[in-house]
Backbone bond lengths (Angstrom), bond angles and torsions (degrees), N, CA, C in turn:
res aa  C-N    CA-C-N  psi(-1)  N-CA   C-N-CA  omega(-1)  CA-C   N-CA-C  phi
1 X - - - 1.459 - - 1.521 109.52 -
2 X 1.334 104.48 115.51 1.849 103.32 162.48 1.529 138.36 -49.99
3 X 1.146 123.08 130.24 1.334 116.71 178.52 1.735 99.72 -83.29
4 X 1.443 108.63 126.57 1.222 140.52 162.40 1.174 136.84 -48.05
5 X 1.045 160.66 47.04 1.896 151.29 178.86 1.531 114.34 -67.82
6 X 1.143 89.47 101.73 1.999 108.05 163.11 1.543 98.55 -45.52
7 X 1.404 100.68 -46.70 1.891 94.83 -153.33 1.268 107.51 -150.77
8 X 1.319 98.03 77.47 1.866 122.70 172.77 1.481 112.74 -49.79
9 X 1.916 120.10 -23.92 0.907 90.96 174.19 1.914 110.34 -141.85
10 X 1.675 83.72 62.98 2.042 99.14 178.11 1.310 90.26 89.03
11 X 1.707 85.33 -142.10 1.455 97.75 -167.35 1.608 104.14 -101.22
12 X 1.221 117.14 1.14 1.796 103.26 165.83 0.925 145.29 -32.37
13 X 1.619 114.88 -62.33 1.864 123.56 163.36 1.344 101.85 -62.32
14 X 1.573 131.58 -60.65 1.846 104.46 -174.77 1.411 97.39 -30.60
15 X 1.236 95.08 -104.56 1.924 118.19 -164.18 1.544 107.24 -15.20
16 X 1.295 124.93 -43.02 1.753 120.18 -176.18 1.225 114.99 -62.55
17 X 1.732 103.77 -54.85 1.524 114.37 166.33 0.934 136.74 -49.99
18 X 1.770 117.71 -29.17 1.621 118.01 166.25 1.416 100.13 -77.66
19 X 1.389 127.79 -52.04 1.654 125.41 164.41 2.018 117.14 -10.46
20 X 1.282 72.45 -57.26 1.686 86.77 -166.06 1.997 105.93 -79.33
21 X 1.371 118.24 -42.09 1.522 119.50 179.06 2.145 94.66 -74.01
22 X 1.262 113.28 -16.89 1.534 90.34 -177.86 1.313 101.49 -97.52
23 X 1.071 150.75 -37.64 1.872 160.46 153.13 2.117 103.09 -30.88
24 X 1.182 101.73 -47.31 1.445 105.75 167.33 1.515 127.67 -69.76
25 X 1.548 105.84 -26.12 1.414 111.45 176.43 1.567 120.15 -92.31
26 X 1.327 108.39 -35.92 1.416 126.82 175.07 1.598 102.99 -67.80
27 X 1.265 138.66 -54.04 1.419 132.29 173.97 2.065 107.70 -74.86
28 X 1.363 120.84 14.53 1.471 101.69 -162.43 1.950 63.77 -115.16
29 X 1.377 123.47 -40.87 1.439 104.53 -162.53 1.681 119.57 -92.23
30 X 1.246 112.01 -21.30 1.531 138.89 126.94 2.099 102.23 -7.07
31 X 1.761 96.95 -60.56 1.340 86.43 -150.59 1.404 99.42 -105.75
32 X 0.901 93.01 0.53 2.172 113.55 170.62 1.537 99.24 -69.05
33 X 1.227 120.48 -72.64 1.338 130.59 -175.66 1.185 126.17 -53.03
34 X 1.538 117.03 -13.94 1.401 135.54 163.22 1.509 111.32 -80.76
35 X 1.008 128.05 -20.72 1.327 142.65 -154.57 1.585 94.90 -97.80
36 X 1.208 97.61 -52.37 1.421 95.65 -174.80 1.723 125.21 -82.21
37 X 1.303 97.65 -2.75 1.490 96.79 174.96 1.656 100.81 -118.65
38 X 1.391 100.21 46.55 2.366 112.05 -177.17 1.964 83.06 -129.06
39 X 1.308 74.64 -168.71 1.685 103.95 169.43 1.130 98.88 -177.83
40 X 1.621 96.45 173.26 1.697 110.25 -167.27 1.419 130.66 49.32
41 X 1.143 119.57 -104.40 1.444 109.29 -158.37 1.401 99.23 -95.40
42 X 1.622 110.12 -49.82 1.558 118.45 155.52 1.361 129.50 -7.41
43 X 1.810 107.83 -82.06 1.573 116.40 178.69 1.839 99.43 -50.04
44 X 1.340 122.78 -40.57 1.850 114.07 175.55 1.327 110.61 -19.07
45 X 1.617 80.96 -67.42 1.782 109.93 -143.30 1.859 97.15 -66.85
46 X 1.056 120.20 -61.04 1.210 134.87 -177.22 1.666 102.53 -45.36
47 X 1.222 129.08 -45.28 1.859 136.08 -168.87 1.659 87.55 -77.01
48 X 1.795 124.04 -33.75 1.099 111.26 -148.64 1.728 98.94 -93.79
49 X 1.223 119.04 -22.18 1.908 132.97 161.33 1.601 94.70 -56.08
50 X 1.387 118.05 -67.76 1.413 127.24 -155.09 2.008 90.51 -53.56
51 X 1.126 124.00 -71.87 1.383 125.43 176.06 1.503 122.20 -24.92
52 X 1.527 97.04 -46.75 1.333 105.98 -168.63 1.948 115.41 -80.28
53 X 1.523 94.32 -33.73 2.049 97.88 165.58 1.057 96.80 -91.64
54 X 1.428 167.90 19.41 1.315 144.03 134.33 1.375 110.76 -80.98
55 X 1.051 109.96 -19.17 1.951 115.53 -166.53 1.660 91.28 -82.35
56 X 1.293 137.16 -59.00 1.414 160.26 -140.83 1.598 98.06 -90.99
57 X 1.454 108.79 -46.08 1.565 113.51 -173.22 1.947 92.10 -77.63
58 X 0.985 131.74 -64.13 1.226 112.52 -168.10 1.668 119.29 -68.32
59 X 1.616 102.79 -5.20 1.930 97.93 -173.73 1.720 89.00 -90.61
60 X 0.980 121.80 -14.56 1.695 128.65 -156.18 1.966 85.54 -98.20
61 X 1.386 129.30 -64.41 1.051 128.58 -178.98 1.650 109.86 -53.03
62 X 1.391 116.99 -40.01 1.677 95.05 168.32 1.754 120.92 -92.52
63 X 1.279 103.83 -4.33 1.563 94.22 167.09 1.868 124.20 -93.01
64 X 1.302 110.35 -15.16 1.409 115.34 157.77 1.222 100.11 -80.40
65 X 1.666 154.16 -55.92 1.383 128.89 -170.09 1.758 102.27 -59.68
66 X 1.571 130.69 -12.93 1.455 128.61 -173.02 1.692 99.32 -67.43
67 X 1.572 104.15 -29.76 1.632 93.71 -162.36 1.361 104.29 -79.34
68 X 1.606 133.66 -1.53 1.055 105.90 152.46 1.837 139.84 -108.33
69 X 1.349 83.28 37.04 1.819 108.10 -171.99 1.436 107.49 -89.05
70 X 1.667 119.39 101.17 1.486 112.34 169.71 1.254 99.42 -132.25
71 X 1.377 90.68 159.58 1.959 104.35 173.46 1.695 106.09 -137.34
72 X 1.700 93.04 131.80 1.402 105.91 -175.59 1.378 97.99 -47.94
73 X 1.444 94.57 151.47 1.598 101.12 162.44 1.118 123.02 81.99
74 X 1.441 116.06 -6.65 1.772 115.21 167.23 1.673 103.84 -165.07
75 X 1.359 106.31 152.41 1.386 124.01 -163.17 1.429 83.84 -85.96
76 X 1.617 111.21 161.00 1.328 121.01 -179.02 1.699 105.93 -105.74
77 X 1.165 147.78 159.31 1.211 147.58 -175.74 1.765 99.88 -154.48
78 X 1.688 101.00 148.12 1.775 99.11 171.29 1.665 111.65 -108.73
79 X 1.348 121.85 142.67 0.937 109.81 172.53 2.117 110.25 -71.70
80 X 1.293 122.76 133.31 1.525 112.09 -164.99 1.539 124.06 -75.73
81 X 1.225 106.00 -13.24 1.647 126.59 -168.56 1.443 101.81 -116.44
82 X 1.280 139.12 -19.02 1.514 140.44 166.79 1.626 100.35 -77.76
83 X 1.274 110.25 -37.89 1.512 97.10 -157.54 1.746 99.12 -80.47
84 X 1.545 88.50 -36.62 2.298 81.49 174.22 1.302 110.06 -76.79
85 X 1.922 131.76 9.66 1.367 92.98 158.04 1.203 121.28 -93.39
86 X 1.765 98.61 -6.64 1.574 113.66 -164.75 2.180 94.99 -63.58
87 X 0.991 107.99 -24.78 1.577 107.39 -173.81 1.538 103.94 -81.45
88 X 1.033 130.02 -45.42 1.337 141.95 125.50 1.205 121.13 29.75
89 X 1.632 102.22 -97.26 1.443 120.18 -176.53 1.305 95.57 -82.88
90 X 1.233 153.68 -11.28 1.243 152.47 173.69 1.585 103.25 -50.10
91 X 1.613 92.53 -76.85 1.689 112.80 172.95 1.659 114.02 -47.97
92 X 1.133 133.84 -26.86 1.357 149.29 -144.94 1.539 87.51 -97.10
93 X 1.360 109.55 -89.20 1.289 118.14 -172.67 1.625 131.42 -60.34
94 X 1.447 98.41 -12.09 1.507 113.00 163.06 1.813 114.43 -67.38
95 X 1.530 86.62 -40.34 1.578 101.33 -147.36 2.099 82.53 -68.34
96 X 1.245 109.36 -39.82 1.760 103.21 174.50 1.405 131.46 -80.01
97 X 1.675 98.65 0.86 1.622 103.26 155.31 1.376 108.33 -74.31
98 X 1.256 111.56 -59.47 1.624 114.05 -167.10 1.527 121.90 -65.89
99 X 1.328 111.46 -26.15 1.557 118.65 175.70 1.919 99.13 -78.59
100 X 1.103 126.49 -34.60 1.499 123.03 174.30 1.351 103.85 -61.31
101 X 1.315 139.44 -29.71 1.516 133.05 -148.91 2.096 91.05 -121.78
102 X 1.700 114.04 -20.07 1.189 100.75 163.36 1.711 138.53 -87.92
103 X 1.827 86.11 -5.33 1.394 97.12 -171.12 1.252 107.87 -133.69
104 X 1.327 119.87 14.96 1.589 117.99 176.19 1.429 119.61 -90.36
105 X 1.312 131.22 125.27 1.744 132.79 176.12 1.593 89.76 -51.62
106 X 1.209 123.08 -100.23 1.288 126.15 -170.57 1.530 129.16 -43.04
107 X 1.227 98.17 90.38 1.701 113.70 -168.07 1.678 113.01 -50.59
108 X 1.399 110.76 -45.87 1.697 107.24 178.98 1.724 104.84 -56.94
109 X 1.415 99.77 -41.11 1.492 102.58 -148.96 1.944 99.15 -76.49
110 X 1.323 101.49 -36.81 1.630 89.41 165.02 1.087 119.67 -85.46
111 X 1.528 128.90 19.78 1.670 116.49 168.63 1.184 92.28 -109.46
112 X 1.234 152.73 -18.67 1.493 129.07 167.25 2.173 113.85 -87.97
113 X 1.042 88.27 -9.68 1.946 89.57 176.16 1.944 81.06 -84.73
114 X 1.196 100.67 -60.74 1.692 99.30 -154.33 1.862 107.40 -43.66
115 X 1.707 106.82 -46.90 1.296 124.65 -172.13 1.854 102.35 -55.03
116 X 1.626 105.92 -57.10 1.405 115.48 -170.99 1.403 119.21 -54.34
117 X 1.707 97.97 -36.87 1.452 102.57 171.68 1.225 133.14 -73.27
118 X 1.553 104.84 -22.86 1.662 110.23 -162.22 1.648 88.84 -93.08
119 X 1.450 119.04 -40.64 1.533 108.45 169.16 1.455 137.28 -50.18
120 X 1.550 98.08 -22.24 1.373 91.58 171.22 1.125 128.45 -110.17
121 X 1.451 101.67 -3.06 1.961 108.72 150.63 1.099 107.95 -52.10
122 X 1.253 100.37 -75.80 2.014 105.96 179.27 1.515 121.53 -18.15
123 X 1.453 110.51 -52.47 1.475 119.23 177.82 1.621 105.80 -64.48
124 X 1.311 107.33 -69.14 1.581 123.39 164.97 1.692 110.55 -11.98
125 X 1.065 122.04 -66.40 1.075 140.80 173.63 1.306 109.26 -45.85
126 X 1.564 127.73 -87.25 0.994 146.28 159.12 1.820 115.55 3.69
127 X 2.145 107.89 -67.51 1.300 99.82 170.58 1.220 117.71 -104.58
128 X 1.369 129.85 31.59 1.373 127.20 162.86 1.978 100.77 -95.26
129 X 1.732 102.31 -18.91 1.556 86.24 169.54 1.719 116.83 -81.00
130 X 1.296 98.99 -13.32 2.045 125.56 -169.14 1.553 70.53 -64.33
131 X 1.425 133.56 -66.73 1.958 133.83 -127.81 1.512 77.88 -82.00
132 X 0.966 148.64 -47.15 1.390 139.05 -133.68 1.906 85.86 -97.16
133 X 1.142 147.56 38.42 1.206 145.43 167.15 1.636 106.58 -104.46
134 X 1.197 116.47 121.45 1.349 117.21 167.81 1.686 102.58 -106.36
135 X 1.367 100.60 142.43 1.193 118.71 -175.51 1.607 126.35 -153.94
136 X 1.690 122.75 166.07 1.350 101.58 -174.93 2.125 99.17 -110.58
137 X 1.345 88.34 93.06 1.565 114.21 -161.92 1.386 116.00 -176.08
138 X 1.666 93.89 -179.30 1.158 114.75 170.70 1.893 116.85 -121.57
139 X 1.127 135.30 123.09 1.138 115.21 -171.19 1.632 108.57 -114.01
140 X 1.052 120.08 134.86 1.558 131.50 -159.80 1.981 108.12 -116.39
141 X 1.137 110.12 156.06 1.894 86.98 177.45 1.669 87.64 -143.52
142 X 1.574 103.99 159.85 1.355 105.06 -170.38 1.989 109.25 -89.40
143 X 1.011 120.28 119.22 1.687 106.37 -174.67 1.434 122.94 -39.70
144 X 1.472 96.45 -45.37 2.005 98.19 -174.95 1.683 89.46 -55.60
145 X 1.188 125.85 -100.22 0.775 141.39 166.34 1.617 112.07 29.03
146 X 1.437 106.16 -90.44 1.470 113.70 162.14 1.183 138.37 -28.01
147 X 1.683 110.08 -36.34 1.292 129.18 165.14 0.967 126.46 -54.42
148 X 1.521 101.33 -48.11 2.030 115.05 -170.88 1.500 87.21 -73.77
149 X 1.278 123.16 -50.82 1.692 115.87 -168.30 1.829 105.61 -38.65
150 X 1.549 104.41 -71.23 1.382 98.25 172.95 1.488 137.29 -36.54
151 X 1.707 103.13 -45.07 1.443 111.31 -179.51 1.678 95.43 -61.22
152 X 0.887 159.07 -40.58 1.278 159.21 -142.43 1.671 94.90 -91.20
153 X 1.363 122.91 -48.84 1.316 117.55 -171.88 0.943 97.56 -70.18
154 X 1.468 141.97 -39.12 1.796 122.53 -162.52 1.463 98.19 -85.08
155 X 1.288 125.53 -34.05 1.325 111.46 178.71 1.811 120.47 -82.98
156 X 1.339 105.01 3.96 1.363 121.75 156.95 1.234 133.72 -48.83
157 X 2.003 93.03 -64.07 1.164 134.73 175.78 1.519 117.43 -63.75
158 X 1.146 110.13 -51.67 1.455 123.20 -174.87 1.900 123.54 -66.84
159 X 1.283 78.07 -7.49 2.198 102.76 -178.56 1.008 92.82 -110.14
160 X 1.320 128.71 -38.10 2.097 109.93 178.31 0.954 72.25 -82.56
161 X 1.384 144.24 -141.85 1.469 142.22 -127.41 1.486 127.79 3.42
162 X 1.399 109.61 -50.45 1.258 132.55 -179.48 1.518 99.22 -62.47
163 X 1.417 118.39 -49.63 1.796 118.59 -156.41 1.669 95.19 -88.03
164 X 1.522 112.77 -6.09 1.632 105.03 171.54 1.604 99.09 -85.75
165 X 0.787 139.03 -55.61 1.648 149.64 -175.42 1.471 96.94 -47.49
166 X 0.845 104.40 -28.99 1.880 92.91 -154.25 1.565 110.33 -121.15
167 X 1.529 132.76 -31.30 1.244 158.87 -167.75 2.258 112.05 -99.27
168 X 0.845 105.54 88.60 1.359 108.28 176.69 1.683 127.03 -113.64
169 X 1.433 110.21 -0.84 1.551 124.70 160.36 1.935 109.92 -59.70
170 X 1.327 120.53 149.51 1.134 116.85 168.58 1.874 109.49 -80.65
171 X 1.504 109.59 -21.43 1.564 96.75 176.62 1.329 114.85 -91.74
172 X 1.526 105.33 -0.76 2.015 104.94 -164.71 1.878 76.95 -80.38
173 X 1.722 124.13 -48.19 1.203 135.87 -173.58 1.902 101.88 -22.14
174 X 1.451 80.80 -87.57 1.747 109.68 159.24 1.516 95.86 4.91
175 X 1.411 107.49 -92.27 1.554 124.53 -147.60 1.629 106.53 -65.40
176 X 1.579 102.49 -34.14 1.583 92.84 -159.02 1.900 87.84 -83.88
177 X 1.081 129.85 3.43 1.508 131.02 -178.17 1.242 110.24 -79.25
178 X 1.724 108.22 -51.91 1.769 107.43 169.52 1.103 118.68 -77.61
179 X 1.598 130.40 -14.57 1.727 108.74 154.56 1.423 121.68 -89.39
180 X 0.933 107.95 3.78 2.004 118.76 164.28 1.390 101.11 -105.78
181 X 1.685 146.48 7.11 1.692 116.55 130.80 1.483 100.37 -98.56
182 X 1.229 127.75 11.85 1.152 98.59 160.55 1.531 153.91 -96.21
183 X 2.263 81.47 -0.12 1.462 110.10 -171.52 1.341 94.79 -81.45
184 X 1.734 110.25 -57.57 1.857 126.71 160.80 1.590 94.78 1.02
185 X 1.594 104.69 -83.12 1.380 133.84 -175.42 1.522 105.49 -26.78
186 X 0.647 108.95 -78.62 2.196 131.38 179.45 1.249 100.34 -55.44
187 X 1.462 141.31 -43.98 1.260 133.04 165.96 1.592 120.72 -51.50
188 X 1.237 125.09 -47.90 1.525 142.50 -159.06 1.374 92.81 -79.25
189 X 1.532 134.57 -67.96 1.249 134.27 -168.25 1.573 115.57 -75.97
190 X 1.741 100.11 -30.06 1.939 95.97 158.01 1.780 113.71 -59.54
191 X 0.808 122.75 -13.49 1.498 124.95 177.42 1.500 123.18 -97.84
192 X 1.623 94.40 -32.73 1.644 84.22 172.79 1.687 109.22 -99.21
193 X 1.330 119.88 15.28 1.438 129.19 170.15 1.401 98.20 -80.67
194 X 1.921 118.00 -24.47 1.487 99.03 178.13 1.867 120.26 -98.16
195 X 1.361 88.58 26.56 1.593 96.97 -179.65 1.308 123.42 -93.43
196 X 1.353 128.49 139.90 1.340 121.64 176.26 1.141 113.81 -158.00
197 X 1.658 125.37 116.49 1.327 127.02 -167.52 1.741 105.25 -114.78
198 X 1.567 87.83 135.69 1.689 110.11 157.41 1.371 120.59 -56.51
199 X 0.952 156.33 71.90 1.367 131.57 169.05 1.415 137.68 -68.63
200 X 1.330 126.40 145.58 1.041 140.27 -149.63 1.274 107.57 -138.27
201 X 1.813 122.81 71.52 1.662 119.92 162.33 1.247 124.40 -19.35
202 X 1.262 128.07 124.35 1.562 144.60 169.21 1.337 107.96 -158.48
203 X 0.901 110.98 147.91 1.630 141.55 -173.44 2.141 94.16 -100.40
204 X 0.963 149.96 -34.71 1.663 164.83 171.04 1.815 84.69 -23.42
205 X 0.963 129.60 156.89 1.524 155.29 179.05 1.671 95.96 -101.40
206 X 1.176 104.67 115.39 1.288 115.92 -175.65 2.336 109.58 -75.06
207 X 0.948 116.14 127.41 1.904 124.55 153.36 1.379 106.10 -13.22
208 X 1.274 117.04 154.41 1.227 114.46 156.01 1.743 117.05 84.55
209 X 1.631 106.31 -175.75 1.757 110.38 156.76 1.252 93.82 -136.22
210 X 1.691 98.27 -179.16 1.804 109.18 -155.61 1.825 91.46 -109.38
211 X 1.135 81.19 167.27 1.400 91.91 177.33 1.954 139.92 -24.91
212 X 1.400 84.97 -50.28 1.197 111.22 172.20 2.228 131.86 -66.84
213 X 1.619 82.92 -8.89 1.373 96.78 -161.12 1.278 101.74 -124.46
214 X 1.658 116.94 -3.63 1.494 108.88 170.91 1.785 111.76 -137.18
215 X 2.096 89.62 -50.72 1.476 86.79 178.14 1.147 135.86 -75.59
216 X 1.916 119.03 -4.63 1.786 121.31 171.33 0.889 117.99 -67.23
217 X 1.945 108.53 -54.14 1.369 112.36 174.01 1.409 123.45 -52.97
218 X 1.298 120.39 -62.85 1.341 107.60 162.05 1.772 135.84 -46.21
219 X 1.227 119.88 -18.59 1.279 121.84 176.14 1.472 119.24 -96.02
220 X 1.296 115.01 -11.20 1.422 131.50 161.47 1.584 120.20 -85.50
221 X 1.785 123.46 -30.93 0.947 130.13 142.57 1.508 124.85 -32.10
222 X 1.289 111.03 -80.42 1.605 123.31 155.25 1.254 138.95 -42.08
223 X 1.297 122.24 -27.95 1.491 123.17 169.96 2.305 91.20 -92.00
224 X 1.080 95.68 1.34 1.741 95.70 -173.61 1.917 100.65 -76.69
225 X 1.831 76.63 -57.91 1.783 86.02 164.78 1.662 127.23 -75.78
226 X 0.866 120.17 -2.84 1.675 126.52 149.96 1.509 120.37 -54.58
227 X 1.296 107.95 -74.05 1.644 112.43 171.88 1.165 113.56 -47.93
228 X 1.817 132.33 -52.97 1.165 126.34 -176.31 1.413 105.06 -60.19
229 X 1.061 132.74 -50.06 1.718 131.47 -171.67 1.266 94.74 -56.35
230 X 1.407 125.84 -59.92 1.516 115.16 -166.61 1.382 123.06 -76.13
231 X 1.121 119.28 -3.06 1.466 141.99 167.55 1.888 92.02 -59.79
232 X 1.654 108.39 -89.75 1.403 128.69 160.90 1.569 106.08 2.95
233 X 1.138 102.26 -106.75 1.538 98.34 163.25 0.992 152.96 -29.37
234 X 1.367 130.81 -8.58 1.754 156.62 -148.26 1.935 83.29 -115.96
235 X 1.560 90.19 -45.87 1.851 87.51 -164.77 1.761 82.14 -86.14
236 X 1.427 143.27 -70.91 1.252 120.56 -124.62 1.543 102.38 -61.54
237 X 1.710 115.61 163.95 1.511 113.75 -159.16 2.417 87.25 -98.23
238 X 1.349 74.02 151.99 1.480 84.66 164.81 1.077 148.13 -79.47
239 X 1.608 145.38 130.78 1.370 107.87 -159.65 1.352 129.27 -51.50
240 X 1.384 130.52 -28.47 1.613 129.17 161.77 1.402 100.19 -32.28
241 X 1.104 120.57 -58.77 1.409 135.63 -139.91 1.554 90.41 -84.64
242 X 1.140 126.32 -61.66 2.014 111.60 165.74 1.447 110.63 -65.51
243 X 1.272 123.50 -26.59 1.888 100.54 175.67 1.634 101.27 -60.52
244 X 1.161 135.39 -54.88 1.443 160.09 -164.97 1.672 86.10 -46.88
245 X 1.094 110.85 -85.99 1.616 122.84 -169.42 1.646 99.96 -54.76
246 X 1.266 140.10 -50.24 1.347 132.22 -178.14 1.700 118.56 -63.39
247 X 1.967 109.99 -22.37 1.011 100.23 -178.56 1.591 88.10 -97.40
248 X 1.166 134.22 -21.86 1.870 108.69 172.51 0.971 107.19 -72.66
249 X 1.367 147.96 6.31 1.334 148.12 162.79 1.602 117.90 -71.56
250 X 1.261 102.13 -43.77 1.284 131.09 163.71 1.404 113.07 -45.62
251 X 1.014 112.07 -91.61 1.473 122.60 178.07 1.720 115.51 -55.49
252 X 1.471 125.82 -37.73 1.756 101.73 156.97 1.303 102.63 -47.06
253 X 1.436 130.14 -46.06 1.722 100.97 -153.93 0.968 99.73 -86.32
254 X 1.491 146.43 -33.05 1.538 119.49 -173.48 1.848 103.99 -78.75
255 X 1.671 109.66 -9.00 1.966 82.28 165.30 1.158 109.09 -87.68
256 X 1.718 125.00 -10.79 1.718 109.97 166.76 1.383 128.17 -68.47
257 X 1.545 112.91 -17.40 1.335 139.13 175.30 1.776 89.01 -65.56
258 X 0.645 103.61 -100.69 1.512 117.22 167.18 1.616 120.21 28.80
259 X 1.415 78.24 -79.64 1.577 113.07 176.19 1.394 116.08 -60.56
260 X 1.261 102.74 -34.49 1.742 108.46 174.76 1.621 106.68 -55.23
């Protein structure tokens, strides 16, 4: 049996990774709440941003906590086409939590489809990035274990959802963002607490590339497009903020009318 390291390098990958799953949650519910006070093409576009930084912030939050995952005795490798669907279904299955909870009449009934669903993307995600590990082993996971991991994502899921519906302050935003990377957080390491690999010495050239050669660049890419989106948003005005400006628009011209 291999000895395990969560965190090859301290506390860097935790702390970045919750960095990165709370920056993804705070701009995905940020852009939820915009969504829901649009229509038409608007509420789309806005559910379809919100999908895309919650999907990106949690595939980005478990692949920076990956860079500090080693096990004695064998080099780690990614599979390259597992790990982009794992971002994928991340984005995928997010994107049908948030469209259930932006477009559903019955508000309870789309926060527990939206929650159930987006939780089990989350998980989904999670071990389709676990499958995409090449290694010189066998890797085994404990069931309880696995379970609680999941239970944690839907009830993850099901509280951001909830704190977009219900939460429309920019600091209530704030708060419910750092206890949604921190569930993220508690989900990822409840799952790899249920991991445990055989290893099997060989000298054979392992599948794949290592960490460094697919998942930084790409996770620095993505947290690249995080900031810019949330940048985006920081400036675009709110609808208060265009009713406000459309009705002072209003009123200069009928006092220039006026004046005429």
């Amino acid at each position: 049996m291999g000895h395990l390291d969560h965190a090859a390098y301290g506390w860097l990958t935790p702390a970045l990774s919750y960095v990165m799953a709370s920056i993804g949650a705070a701009l995905g519910l940020r852009c939820t709440v915009r969504a829901l006070a649009a229509t038409g093409a608007s509420r789309r576009n806005w559910l379809l941003t919100a999908a895309s930084a919650i999907g990106t912030g949690i595939w980005t939050m478990h692949f920076v906590a990956m860079l500090g995952f080693e096990v004695n005795g064998t080099e780690i490798h990614y599979n390259v086409p597992l790990t982009i669907l794992s971002l994928l279904v991340a984005v995928l299955v997010v994107g049908a939590g948030v469209f259930a909870v932006g477009y559903g009449k019955d508000r309870g009934r789309s926060l527990v489809l939206g929650g159930l669903t987006t939780g089990l993307g989350v998980a989904s995600m999670h071990y389709l990035g676990m499958a995409a590990l090449r290694l010189h082993g066998e890797v085994s996971y404990d069931p309880l274990t696995v379970g609680l991991s999941v239970a944690i994502a839907v009830v993850a899921a099901t509280a951001a959802l909830w704190a977009a519906l219900n939460i429309k302050s920019p600091v209530a935003v704030a708060v419910a963002s750092l206890v949604m990377g921190a569930a993220v957080s508690s989900m990822h390491y409840t799952g790899m607490m249920a991991v445990a690999v055989s290893v099997s010495p060989s000298e054979a050239a392992l599948p794949g590339a290592t960490a460094m050669q697919f998942i930084f660049p790409l996770a620095v890419g993505l947290g690249s497009y995080l900031f810019i989106t949330a940048a985006f948003v920081a400036l675009s005005p709110t609808a208060d903020e265009r009713a406000a400006s459309a009705s002072a628009a209003r009123h200069l011209g009928e006092h220039t009318v006026t004046a005429h």
